[in-house]
N, C-alpha and C positions, 0 to 999 in steps of 0.2 A: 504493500500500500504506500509506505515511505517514496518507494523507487517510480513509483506512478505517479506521485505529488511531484517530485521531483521533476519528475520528463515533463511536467502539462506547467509548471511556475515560470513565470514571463523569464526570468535570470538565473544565471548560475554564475559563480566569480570564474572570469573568464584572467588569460596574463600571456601576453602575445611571447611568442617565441626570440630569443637573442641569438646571435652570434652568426658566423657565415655559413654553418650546413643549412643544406635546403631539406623542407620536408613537402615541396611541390613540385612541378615537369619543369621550372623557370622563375624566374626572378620576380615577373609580373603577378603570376600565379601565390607567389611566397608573399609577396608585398600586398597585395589585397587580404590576404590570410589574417597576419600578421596587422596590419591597422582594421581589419573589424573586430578584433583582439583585445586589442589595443585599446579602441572606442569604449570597451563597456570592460576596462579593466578597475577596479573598486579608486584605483590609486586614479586614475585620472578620472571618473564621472564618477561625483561622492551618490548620487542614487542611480544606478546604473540604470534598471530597472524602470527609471522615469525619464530616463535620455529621453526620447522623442517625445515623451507626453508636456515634458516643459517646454519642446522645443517648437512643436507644431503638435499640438494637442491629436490633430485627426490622423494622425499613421501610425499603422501598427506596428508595435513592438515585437518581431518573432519568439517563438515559444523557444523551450531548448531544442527541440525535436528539431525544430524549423530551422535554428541556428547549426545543429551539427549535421543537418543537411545539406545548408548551403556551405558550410564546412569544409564537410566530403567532397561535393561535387567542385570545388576548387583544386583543392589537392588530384583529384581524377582528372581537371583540366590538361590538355597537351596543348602545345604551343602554336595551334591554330586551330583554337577553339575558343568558344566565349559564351559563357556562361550568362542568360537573361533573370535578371532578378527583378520582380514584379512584386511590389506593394508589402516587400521582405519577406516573399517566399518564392524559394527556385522557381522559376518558370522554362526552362529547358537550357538546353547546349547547344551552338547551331558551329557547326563549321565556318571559319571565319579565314583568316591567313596570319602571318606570324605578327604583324604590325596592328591590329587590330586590338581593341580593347580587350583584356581575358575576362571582364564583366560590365557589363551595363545594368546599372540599377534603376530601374522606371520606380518613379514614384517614393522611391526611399530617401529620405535626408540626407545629406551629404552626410552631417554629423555620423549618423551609424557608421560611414566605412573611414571617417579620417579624424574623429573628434580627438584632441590634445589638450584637451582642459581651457581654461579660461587665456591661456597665451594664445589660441590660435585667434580668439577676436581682439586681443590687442590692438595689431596693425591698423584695424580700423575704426576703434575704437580712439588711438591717437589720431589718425587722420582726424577722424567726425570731430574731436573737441576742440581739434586746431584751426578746422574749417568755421565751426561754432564762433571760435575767437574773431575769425577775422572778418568774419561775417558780422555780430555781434557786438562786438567789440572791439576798436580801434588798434589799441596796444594788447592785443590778445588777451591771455585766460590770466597774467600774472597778478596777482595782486585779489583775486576773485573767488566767489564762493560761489562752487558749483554743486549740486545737490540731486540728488537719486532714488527713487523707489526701490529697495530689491538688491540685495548683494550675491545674486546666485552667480552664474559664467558671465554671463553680460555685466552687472554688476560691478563683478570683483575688476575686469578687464577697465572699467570707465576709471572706478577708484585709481589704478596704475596710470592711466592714462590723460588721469589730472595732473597728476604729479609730474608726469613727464611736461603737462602745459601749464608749469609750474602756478596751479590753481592748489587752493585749501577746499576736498572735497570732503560731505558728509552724505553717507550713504545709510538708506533706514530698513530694517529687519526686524520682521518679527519674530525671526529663528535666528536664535542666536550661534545655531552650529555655523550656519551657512557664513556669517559674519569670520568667526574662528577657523574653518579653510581659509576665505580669503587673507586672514592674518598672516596666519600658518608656509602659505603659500609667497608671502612675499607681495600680494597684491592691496595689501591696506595696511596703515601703520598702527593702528590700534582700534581695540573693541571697548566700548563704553555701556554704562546702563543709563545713566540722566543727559539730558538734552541741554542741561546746566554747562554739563564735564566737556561734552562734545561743542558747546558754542565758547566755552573757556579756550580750550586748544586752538580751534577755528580765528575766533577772533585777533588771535594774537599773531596764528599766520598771514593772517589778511593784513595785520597792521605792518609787519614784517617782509610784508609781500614774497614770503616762502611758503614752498608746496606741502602740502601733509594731508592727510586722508583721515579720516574718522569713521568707524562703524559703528551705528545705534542700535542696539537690539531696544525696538520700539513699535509699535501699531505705527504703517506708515502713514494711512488717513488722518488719525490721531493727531502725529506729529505733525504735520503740515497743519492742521489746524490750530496747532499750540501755537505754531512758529508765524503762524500771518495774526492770531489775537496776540501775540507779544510784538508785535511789528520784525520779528527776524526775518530778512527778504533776502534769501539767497540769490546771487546774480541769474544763474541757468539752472534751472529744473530742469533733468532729462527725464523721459519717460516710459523708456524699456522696458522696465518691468514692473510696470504703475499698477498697483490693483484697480479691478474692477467695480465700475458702480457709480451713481451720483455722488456719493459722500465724497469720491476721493478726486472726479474731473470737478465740483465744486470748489476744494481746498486748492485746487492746483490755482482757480479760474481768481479766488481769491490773492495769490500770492503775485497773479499774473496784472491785476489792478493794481498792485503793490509797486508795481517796477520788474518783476523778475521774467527772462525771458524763459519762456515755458517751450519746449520743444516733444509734441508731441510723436512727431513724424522726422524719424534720426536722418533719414539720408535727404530731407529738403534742403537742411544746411550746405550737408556738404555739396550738391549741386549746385546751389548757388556759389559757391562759395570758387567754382572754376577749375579745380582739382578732378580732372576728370582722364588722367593717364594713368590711373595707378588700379593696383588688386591686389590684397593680400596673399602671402606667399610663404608656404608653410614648407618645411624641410626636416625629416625627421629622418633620425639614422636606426637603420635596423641592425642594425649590431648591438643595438642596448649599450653601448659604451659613451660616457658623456664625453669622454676625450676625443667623440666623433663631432660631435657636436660642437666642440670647445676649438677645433680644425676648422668646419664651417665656417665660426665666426671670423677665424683668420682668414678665410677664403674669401668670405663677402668684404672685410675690410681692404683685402689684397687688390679685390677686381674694385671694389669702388673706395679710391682712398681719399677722395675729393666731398665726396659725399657727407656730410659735416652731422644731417641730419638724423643720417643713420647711423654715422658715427656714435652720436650722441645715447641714440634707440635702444642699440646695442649696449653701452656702455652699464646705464640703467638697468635691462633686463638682466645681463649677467650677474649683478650684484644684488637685484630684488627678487628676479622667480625662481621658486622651487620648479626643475623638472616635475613629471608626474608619466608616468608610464613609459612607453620608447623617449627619449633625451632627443627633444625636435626644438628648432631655431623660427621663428614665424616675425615676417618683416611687410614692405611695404614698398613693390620695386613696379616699374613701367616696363610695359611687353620686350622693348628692348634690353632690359637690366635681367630680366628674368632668363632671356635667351644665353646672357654673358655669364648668367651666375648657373645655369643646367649644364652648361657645356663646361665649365672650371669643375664642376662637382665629378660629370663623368668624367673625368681625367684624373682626379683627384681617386675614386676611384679604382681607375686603373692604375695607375700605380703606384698603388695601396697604401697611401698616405692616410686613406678612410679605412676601415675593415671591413664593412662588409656596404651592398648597394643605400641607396637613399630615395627614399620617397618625396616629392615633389608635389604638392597640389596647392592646386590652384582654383579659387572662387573669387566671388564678389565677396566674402565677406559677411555671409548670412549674420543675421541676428543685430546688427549695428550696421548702418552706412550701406544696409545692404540694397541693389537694383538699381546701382549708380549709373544712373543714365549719362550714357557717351554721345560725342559730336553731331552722330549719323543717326542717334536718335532712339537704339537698340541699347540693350544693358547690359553693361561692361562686362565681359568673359560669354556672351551668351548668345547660341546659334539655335534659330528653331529648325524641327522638320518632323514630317508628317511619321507617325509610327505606329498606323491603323492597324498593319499588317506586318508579319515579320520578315517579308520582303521588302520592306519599305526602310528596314535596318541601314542600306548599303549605304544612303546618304554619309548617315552620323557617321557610320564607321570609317569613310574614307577620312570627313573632317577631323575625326578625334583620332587617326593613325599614331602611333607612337606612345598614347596614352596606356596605361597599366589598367585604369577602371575609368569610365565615367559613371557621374551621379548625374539622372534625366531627371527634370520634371516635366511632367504630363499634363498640369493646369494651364487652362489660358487656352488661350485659339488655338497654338502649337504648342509640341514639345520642345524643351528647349534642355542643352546642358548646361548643369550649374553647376559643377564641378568637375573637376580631372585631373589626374593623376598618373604621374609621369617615374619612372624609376633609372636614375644615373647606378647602370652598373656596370659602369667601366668595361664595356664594350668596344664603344669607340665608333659604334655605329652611330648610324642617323637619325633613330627612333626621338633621339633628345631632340634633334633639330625641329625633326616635323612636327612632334610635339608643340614647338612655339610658334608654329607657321599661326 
């Protein structure tokens, strides 16, 4: 009876595999394995369980059955083959060619096959507060109290991301665990219980015009309502993870009469804002070794040493985030920076300066700043086509050639990808190149 609760419960602790044996036909095959491992490993999604239900409430979570099926039929993959995964349960294998994604996922979140905890929406999390800044505010975020519903992945990612746009953030929670990862993690500089303690700190960074973070374990409607009857007006309210309900777009509508600017809708800023070549750009080493990761950094600093910005990015994050499952680097580079930094990685790579290959994906950035609309009017990293039919596949597959996996969404007039996934394993081939075509 245990053994049958078990097979039918949404999760089991999953902990992706390290080092350079393979345990699939190929590198793409191993790498796919290995980040939806990875995804729902305890150490990087503190409720794994609840991955997609926080993330997009309506998609299924696969059961275990469902998981060590799509599993199997990975590892069974050969290297001209591609696995269809459909609403997070196999949907077949179709003969493909070697360059061809080894899975396409209709309908499942990106998160399940590439989540890395709250570092991977960093990158545009600092973009969106910097955009915020200049859009917003003249002399950017310094000197400014910026203020948040919710300290879960999004959250904790805004928190860092103040500090990096040297703002005094205060972020409000009614779970105090969730506050204590992002502490834990490097993402917020302390957990509070009174709004006294948290505007004590605050205030004195604002007068000091230095960056600090603040976690409230507090009712957030609550608090927002404290803080507009005491006249506390944080400069920006963001509203990622604002609860639901009159009480709490009332308290915001309040603070917004006040002076503060209220941002309901994250990527209008940055749209406006003109920042329209970039996509966050995640890199995680499947070797499990941080000292691959720790090479990365030297590699991105190698290929862009001019780069003052990311210099900076860098500098921060090594010193503030805890790893959390595979030891991944996640930045904020333009299609050309991205082609410079695949192609240094697969050489790096080959010879063997990394240990073993590196995953590579690339989206817009779900969750924050995300369906940054570009020049041409289409959103940024995203190609629709028709997928009535599974002859209708050849399109996507010729466009996503070189990719290890895409993530399709299937909302909307078309399907479109929103994510893909590229693997430098020092080959030396061209998969990387087409990759960034």
């Amino acid at each position: 009876m245990a053994d049958a609760a078990a097979q039918n419960s949404p999760y089991q602790p999953l902990r992706a595999p390290r080092g350079a044996a393979l345990s699939c036909k190929g590198w793409p095959q191993e790498a796919v394995l290995r980040m939806l491992t990875n995804s729902l490993d305890p150490d990087v999604t503190e409720l794994p369980q609840e991955l997609l239900a926080k993330i997009k409430p309506d998609e299924p979570m696969p059961d275990r059955g469902t998981l060590e099926g799509i599993i199997a039929a990975i590892r069974a993959l050969d290297c001209d083959e591609t696995l269809i995964v459909r609403d997070g349960k196999p949907d077949g294998v179709v003969r493909t060619r070697a360059d061809a994604p080894r899975v396409v996922a209709m309908d499942s979140h990106p998160a399940l096959w590439d989540y890395i905890g709250p570092q991977g929406l960093l990158p545009a999390a600092h973009e969106f507060l910097a955009a915020a800044g200049r859009k917003y505010f003249a002399g950017g975020l310094t000197g400014k109290l910026v203020a948040n519903c919710g300290m879960g992945p999004a959250g904790g990612a805004l928190s860092l991301a103040a500090i990096m746009n040297g703002a005094a953030f205060l972020g409000v929670d009614a779970d105090a665990e969730q506050i204590k990862r992002r502490v834990k993690t490097g993402y917020c500089d302390v957990m509070v219980s009174e709004l006294d303690e948290a505007l004590r700190i605050l205030k004195n960074a604002v007068r000091k015009r230095e960056p600090a973070s603040v976690g409230l374990v507090a009712d957030p409607v609550r608090l927002l309502s404290e803080m507009a009857n005491r006249g506390v007006v944080p400069d920006l309210l963001v509203r990622t993870e604002f609860p639901a309900g009159e009480s709490g777009a009332q308290a915001a509508q309040t603070l917004e009469s006040l002076g503060t600017v209220v941002i309901a809708d994250a990527d209008a800023a940055y749209r406006a804002s003109g920042r329209e070549d970039g996509a966050a750009m995640r890199c995680i080493a499947l070797s499990g070794e941080l000292s691959d990761v720790q090479r990365i950094d030297k590699i991105l600093l190698e290929v862009f040493p001019a780069d003052e910005d990311l210099n900076r990015f860098l500098r921060i994050v090594q010193r503030r985030v805890r790893q959390q499952g595979l030891p991944a680097r996640a930045c904020w580079l333009d299609a050309g920076e991205q082609r410079k930094l695949g192609a240094a990685l697969d050489e790096a790579v080959a010879s063997g300066e990394l240990r073993a290959p590196v995953v590579i994906v690339r989206d817009d950035a779900f969750g924050i700043a995300a369906g940054l609309v570009s020049r041409d009017g289409t959103t940024a990293g995203e190609k629709s086509f028709p997928l009535s039919k599974p002859g209708e596949l050849d399109d996507l597959l010729k466009e996503s050639r070189g990719s290890a996996w895409i993530a399709v969404d299937e909302n909307g007039p078309l399907p479109r990808i929103a994510a893909s996934a590229i693997v430098a394993d020092g080959m030396r081939s061209s998969s990387v190149e087409h990759a960034f075509d």
